[in-house]
C-alpha positions as CSV (number, residue, x, y, z in Angstrom):
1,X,43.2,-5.7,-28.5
2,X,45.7,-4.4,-26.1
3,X,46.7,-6.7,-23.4
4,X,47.0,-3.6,-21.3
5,X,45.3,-4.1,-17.9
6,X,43.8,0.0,-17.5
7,X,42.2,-0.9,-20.7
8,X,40.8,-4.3,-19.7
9,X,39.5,-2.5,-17.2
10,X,38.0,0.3,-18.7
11,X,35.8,-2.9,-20.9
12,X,35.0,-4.5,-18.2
13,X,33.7,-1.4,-16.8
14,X,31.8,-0.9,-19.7
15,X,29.8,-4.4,-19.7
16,X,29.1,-3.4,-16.5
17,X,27.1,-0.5,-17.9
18,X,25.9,-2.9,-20.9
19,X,24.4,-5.1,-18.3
20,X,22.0,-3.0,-17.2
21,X,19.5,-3.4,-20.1
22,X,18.6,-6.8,-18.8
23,X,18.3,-5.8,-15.3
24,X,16.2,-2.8,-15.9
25,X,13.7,-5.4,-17.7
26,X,14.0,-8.0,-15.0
27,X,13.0,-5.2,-13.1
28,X,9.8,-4.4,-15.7
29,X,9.1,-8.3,-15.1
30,X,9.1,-7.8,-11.3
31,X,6.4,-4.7,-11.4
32,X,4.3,-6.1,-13.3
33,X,3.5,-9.6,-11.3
34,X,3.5,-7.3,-8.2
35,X,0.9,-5.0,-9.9
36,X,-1.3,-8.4,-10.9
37,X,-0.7,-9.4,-6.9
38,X,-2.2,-6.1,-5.8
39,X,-5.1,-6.4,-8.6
40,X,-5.8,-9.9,-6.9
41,X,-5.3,-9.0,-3.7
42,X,-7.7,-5.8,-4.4
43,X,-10.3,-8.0,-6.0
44,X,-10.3,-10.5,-3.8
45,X,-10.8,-8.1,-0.7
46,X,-13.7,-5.8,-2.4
47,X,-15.6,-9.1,-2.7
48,X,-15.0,-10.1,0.5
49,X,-15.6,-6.7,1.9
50,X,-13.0,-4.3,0.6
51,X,-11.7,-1.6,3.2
52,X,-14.1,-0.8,5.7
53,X,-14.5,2.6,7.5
54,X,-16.3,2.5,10.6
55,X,-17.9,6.1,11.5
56,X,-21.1,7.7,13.8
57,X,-22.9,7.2,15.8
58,X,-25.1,10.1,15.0
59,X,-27.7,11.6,16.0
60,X,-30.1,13.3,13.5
61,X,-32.9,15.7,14.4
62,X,-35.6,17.0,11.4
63,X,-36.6,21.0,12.0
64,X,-39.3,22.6,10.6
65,X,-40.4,25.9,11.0
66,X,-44.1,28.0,10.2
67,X,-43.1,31.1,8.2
68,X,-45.5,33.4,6.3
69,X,-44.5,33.7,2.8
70,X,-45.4,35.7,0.0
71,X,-47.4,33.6,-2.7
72,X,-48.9,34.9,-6.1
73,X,-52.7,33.5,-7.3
74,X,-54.7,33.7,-10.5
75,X,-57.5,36.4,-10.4
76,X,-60.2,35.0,-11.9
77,X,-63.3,36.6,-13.4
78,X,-66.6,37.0,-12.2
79,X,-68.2,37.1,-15.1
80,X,-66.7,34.8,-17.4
81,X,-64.9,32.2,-14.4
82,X,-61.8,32.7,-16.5
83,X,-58.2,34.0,-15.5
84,X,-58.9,37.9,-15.8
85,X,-56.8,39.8,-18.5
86,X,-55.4,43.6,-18.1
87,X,-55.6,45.9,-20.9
88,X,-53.1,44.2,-22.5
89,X,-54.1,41.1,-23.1
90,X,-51.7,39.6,-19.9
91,X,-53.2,37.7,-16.7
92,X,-53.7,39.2,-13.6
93,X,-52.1,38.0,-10.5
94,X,-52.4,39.1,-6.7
95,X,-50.1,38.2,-3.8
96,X,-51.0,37.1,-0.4
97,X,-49.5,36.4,2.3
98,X,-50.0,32.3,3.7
99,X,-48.8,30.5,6.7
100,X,-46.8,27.9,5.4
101,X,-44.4,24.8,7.9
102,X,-41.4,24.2,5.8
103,X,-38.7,21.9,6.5
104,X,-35.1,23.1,7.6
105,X,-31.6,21.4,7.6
106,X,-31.6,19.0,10.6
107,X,-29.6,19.1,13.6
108,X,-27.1,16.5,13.7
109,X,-25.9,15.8,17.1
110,X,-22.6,13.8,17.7
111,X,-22.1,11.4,21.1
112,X,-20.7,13.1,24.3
113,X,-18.4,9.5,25.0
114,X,-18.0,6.9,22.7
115,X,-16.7,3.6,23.9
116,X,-15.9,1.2,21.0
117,X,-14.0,-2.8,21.5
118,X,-13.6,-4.3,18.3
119,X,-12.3,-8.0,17.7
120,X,-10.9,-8.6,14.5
121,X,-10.2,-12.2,13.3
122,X,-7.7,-13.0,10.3
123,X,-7.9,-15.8,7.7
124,X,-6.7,-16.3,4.2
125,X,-8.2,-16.5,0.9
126,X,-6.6,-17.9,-2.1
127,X,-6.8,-17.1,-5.8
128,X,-4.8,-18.9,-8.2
129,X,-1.3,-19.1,-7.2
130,X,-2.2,-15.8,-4.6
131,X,-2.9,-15.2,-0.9
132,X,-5.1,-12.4,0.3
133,X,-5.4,-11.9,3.8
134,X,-9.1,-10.9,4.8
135,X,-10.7,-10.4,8.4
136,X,-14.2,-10.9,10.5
137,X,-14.5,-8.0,12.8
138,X,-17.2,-7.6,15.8
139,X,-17.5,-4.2,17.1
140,X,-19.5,-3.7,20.2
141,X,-19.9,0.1,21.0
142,X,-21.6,2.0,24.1
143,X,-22.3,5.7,23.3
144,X,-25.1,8.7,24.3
145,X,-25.9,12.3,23.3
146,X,-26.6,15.6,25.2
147,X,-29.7,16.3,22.9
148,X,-30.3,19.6,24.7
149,X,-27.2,21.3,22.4
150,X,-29.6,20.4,19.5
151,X,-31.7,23.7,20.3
152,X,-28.8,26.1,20.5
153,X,-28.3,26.0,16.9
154,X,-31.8,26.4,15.8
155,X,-32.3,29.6,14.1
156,X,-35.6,31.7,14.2
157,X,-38.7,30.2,15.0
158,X,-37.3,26.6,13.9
159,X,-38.7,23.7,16.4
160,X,-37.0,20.1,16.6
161,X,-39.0,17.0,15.7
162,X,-37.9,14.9,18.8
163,X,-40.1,12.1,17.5
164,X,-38.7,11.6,14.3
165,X,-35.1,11.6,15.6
166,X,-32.8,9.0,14.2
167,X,-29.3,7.3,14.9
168,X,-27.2,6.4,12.0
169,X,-24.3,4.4,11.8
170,X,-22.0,4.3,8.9
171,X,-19.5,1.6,6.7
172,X,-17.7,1.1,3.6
173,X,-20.3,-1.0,2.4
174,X,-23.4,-2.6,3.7
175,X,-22.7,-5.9,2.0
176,X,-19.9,-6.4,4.2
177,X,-22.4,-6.5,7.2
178,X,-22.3,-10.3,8.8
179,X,-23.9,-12.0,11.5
180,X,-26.0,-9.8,14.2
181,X,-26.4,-6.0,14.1
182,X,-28.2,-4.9,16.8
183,X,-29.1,-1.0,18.4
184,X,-30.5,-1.0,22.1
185,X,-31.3,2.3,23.7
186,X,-32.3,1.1,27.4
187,X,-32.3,-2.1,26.7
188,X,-34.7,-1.6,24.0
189,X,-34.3,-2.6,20.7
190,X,-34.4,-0.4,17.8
191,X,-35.3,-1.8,14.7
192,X,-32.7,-0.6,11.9
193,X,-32.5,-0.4,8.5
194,X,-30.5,0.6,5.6
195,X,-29.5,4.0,4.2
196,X,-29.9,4.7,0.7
197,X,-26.5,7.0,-0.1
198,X,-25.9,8.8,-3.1
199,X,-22.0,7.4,-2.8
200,X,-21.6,4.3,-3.3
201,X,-18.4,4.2,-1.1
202,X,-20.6,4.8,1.6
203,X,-23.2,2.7,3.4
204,X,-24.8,3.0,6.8
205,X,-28.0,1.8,8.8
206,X,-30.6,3.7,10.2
207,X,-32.8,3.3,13.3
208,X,-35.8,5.2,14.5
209,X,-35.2,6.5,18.1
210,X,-38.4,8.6,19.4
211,X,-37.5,11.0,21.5
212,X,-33.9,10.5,21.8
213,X,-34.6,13.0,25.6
214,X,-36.0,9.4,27.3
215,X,-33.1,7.7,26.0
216,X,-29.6,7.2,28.7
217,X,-27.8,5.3,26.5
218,X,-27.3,3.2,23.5
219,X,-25.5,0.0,22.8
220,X,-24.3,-1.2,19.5
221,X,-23.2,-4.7,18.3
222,X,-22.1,-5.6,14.6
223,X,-20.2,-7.9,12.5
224,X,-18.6,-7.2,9.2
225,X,-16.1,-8.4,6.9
226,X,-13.0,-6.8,5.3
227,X,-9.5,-6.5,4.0
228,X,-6.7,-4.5,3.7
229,X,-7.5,-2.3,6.4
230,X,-10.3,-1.1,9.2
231,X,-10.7,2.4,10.3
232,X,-12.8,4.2,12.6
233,X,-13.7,8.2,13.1
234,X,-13.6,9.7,16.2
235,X,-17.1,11.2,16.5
236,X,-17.4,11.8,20.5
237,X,-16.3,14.4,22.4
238,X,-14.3,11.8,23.9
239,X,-13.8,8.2,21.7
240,X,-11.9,5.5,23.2
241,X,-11.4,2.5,21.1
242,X,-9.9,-0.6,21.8
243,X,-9.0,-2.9,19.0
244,X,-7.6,-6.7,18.9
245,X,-6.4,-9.1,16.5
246,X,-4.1,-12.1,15.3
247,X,-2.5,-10.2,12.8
248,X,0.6,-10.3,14.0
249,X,1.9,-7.4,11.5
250,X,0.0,-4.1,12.0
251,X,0.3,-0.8,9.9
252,X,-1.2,2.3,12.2
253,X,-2.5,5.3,9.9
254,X,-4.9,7.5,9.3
255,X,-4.6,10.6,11.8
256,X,-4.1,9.5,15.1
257,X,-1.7,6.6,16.4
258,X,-2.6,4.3,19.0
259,X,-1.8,5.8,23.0
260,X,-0.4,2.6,23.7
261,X,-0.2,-1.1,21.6
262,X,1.3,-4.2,22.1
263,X,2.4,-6.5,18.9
264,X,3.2,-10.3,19.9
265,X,3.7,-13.3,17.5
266,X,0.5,-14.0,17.7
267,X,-1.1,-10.7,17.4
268,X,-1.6,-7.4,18.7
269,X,-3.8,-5.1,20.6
270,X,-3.9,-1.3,20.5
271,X,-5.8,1.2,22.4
272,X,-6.8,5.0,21.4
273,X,-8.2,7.7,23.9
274,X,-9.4,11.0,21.7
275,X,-10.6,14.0,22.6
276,X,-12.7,16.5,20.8
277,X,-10.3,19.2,20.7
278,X,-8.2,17.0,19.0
279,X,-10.7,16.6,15.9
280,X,-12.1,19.2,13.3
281,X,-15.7,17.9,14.2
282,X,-18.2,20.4,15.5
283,X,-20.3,18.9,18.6
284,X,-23.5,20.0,16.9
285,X,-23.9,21.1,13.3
286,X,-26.6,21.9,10.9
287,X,-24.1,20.2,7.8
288,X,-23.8,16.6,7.6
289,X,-20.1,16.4,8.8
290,X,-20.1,12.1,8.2
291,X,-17.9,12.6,4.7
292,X,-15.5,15.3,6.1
293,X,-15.1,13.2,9.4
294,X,-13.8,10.5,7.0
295,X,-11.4,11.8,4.8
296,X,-9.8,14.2,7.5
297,X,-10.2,12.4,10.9
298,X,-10.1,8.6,10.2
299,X,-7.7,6.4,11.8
300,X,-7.0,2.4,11.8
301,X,-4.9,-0.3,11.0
302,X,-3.8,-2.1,8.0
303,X,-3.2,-5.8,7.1
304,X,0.3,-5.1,6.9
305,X,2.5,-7.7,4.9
306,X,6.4,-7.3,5.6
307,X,9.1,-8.5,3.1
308,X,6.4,-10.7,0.6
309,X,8.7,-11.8,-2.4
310,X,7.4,-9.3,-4.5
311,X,9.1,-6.4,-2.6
312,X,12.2,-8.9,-1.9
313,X,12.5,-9.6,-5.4
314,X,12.3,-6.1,-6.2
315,X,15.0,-4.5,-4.1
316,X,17.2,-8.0,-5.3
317,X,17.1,-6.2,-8.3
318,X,18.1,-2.9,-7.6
319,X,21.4,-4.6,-6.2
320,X,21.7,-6.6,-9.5
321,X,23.9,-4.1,-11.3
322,X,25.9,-4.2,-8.5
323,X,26.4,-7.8,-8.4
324,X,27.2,-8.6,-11.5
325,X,29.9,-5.4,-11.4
326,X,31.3,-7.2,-8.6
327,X,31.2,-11.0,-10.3
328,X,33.2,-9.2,-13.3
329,X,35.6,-7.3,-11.0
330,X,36.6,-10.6,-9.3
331,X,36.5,-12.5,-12.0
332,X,39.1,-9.9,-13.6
333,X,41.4,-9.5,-10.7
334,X,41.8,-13.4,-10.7
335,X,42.7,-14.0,-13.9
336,X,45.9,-11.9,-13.8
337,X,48.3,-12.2,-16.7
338,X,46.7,-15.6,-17.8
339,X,47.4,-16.3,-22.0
340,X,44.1,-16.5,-21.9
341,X,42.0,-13.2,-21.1
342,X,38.1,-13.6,-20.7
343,X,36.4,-12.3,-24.0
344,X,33.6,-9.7,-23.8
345,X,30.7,-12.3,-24.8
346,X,32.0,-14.7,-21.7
347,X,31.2,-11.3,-19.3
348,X,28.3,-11.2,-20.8
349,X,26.7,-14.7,-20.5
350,X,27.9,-14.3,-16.7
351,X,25.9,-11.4,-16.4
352,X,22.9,-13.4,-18.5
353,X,23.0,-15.5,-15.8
354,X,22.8,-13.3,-13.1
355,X,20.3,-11.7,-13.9
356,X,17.9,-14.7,-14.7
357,X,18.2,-15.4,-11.0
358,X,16.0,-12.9,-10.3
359,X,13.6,-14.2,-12.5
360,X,13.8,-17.7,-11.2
361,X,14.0,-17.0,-7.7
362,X,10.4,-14.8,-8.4
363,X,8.9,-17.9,-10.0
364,X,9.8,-20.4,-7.7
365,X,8.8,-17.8,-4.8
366,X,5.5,-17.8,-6.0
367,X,5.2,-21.6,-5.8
368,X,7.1,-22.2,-3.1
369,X,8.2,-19.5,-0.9
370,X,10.7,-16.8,-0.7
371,X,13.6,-18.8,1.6
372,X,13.5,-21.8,-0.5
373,X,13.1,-20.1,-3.5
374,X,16.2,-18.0,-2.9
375,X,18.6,-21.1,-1.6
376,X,17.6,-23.0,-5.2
377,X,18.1,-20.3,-7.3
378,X,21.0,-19.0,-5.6
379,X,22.7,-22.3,-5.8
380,X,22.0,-22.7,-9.1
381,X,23.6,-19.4,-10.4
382,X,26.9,-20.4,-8.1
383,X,26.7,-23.3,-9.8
384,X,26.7,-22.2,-13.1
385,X,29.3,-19.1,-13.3
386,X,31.5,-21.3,-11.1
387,X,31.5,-24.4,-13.6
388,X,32.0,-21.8,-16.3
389,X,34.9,-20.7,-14.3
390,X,36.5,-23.8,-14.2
391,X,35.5,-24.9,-17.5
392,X,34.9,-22.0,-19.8
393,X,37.3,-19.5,-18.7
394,X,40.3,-22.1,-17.6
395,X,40.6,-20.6,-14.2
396,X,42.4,-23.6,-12.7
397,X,42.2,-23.6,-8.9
398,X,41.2,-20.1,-8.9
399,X,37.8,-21.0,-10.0
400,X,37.6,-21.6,-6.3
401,X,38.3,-17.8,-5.3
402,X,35.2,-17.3,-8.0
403,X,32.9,-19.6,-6.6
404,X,33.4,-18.3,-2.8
405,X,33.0,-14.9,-3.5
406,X,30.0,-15.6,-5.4
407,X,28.8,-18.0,-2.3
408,X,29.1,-14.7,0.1
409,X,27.5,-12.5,-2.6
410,X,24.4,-14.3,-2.3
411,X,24.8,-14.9,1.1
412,X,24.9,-10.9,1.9
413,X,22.2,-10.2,-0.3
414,X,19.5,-12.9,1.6
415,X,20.6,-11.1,4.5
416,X,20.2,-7.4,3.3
417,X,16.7,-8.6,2.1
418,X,15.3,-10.0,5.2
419,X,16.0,-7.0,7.2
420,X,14.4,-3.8,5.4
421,X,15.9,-2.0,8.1
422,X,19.1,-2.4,7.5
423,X,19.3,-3.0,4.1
424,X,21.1,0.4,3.2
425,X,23.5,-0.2,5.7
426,X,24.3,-2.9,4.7
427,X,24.7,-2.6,0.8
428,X,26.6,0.5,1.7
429,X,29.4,-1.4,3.4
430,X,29.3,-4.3,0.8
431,X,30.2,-1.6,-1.7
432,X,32.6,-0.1,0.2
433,X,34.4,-3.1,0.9
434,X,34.2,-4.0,-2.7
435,X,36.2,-1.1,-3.8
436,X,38.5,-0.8,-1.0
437,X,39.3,-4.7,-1.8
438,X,40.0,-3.7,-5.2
439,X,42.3,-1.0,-4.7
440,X,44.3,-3.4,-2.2
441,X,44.7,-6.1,-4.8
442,X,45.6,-3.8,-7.6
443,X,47.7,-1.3,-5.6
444,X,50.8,-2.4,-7.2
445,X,49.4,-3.1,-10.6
446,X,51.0,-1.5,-13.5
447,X,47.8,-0.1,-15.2
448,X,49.6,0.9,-18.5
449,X,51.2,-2.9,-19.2
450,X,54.7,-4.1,-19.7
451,X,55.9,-3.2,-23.0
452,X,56.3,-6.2,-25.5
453,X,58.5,-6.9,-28.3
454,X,56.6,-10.7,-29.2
455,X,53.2,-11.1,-30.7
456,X,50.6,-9.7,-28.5
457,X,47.6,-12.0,-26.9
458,X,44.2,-10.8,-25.7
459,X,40.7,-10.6,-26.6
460,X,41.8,-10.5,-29.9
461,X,44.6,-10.9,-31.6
462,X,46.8,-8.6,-34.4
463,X,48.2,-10.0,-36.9
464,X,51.5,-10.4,-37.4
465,X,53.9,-9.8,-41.1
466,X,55.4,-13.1,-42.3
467,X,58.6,-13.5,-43.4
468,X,59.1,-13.3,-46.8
469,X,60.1,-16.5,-49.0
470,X,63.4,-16.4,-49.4
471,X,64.3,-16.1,-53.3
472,X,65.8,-19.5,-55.1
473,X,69.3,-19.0,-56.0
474,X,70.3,-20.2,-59.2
């Protein structure tokens, strides 16, 4: 092959491209253990509690209402004390009319202020080789309703059961319930029970009030278990919810953000102040609005887990190409005019080797840790392309220049990894000063090759004619 350097080049460029089949399955490798991590992580948290929703109070009133309604009876005969038939052989039937008390949709009646503290506690659980964080929350909530706005939506001659009112109280799940839940109205306690729901992502409790009129005010104290996340709904026409943990890491979503949080080492708190205006939830409805308030009105915090190996390992790869593009260019610009050019396959065990580094800095990571896992790994790849250098490619004291740039490589790469932040900024520049390096150390590089009139060397080599035998002489 032609010892011209354009051409070398142009190769090298090539394996470049080459070596992205093994990164894009390194990559396949890294998405699937992340995928069994978040199957662990999910099955670990829905047994201890899964993600819990935390909505209601609310207040539910049964209506009935006495209507006269229109019903048809058999017409019996005298005579015979059987159904009487017409002419044609078909029963007769009259209608009456017959006071009848039917039930109506009940009122549902939301809390005028709603004053919720919840403390949540973290710890881990472990399964296998993984880490799940889960949590203990107790919420303590104070809370009361205007029930007079229940009879301004009644419709006709509907009346309102006061003394089969009843609070309910709503989770993700009533298996995640622990420790005491208790309802006082007055100071009273209300004995509560379950609610049977048709979905089985909801649960709830229930507790008989009486006539909610006597009542001031209600008080509410629970513990429940969780992961992932806790969210709450903002049911009163004013909510204010306070919220502490040790999580040092939180994730604010759902619709509204905190008014004001602190995060410390040691955890954070957050506060939230909500109006009713500020919430698609009527004061007083007819409709059930517990599902709706959920999916449109729900806000929280989640169990937030910043840099874990698995997304550190995954944006490692996504630089991988460029890595090993960068090991080849230096290892090209360093080897000048040497008699010895480096052959295809020796780029291409390099690039082997670079690319297991992401697979054995994700193993050990998983044993031991992302930081130690990425110095033993990393050192082990330097290691090995830079003996290669030395001994493989015959780089003499150059190997040197290999092993260095390799060395800062890896060194810019733990730093572009611990800060997500800046990890665009900083890949950006490393690329820029990659290629503005290289057009420095080959701006006076004749890309086309001095011409040769003796046997070429290279990758490979053409043969050359032999001399003919000169002829005996007789």
């Amino acid at each position: 092959m032609l010892r011209s350097p354009g051409l070398r080049f142009i190769i090298v460029g090539l394996l470049v491209l080459l070596m992205t089949i093994p990164v894009f399955f390194v990559g396949a490798i890294i998405d699937s253990r992340a995928d069994y991590n978040r199957q662990t992580i999910a099955s670990v948290g829905q047994e201890w509690g899964g993600r819990q929703l935390l909505s209601g109070p609310v207040l539910i009133i049964p209506v009935e209402e006495t209507v006269m309604v229109r019903e048809r009876e058999e017409v019996i005969d005298p005579v015979t004390g059987e159904q009487k038939l017409d002419g044609d052989d078909q029963p007769v039937f009259r209608f009456k009319q017959v006071e009848r008390t039917l039930r109506r949709d009940p009122v549902y009646v939301y809390p005028d202020t709603l004053d919720l503290g919840v403390d949540k506690t973290t710890q881990e659980r472990s399964r296998g080789i993984f880490s799940v964080p889960v949590y203990t929350a107790k919420a303590e909530g104070a809370f009361d309703f205007n029930s007079a706005e229940a009879e301004e939506v009644l419709r006709g001659e509907e009346v309102l059961l006061w003394d089969e009112a009843e609070v309910r109280v709503y989770v993700s799940s009533n298996r995640a319930l622990r420790g005491e839940t208790r309802l006082m109205a007055d100071g009273r306690a209300l004995e509560m029970e379950p609610v049977a729901s048709e979905n089985r992502y909801i649960g709830g409790l229930r507790a008989p009030t009486g006539d909610p009129r006597e009542i001031g005010a209600f008080d509410l104290k629970m513990g429940l278990n969780g992961a992932e996340a806790l969210s709450f709904t903002p049911v009163g026409r004013e909510t204010r919810v306070t919220l502490t943990s040790d999580w040092p890491h939180p994730e604010f979503q759902g619709a509204f953000l905190p008014d004001s949080h602190e995060v410390r080492e040691d955890g954070f708190e957050a506060h939230w102040v909500i109006p009713h205006l500020a919430r698609p939830l009527p004061q007083v409805s007819r409709e059930d609005q517990n599902e709706a308030a959920r999916s449109q009105s729900s806000f929280g915090v989640g169990l937030y887990q910043p840099n874990d190996f698995y997304q550190k390992a995954y944006r490692a790869a996504r630089y991988g190409i460029l890595f090993i593009g960068l090991t080849f260019l230096t290892i090209f610009l360093v080897e000048g005019q040497t008699k010895r050019p480096t052959h295809p396959v020796q780029y291409i065990l390099i690039g082997l080797a670079q690319s297991a580094f992401f697979l054995l800095m994700l193993a050990l990571s998983e044993q031991v840790g992302f930081g130690m896992a990425y110095l033993v790994s990393g050192a082990a790849t330097v290691g090995l392309v830079t003996a290669f250098a030395a001994t493989a490619l015959k780089l003499g004291h150059r190997t040197l220049v290999v092993g260095a740039m390799l060395a800062v490589l890896y060194g810019v790469l733990y730093l572009i990894l611990r800060s997500a932040d800046y990890a665009l900024l900083a890949g950006s520049i490393l690329l820029f000063a990659a290629i503005a390096g290289t057009m420095f150390a080959t701006r006076n590089e004749n890309w086309y090759g001095e011409p040769r009139t003796g046997p070429r060397r290279g990758w490979f080599r053409k043969a050359e004619p032999q001399p003919e035998a000169p002829q005996p002489t007789s």
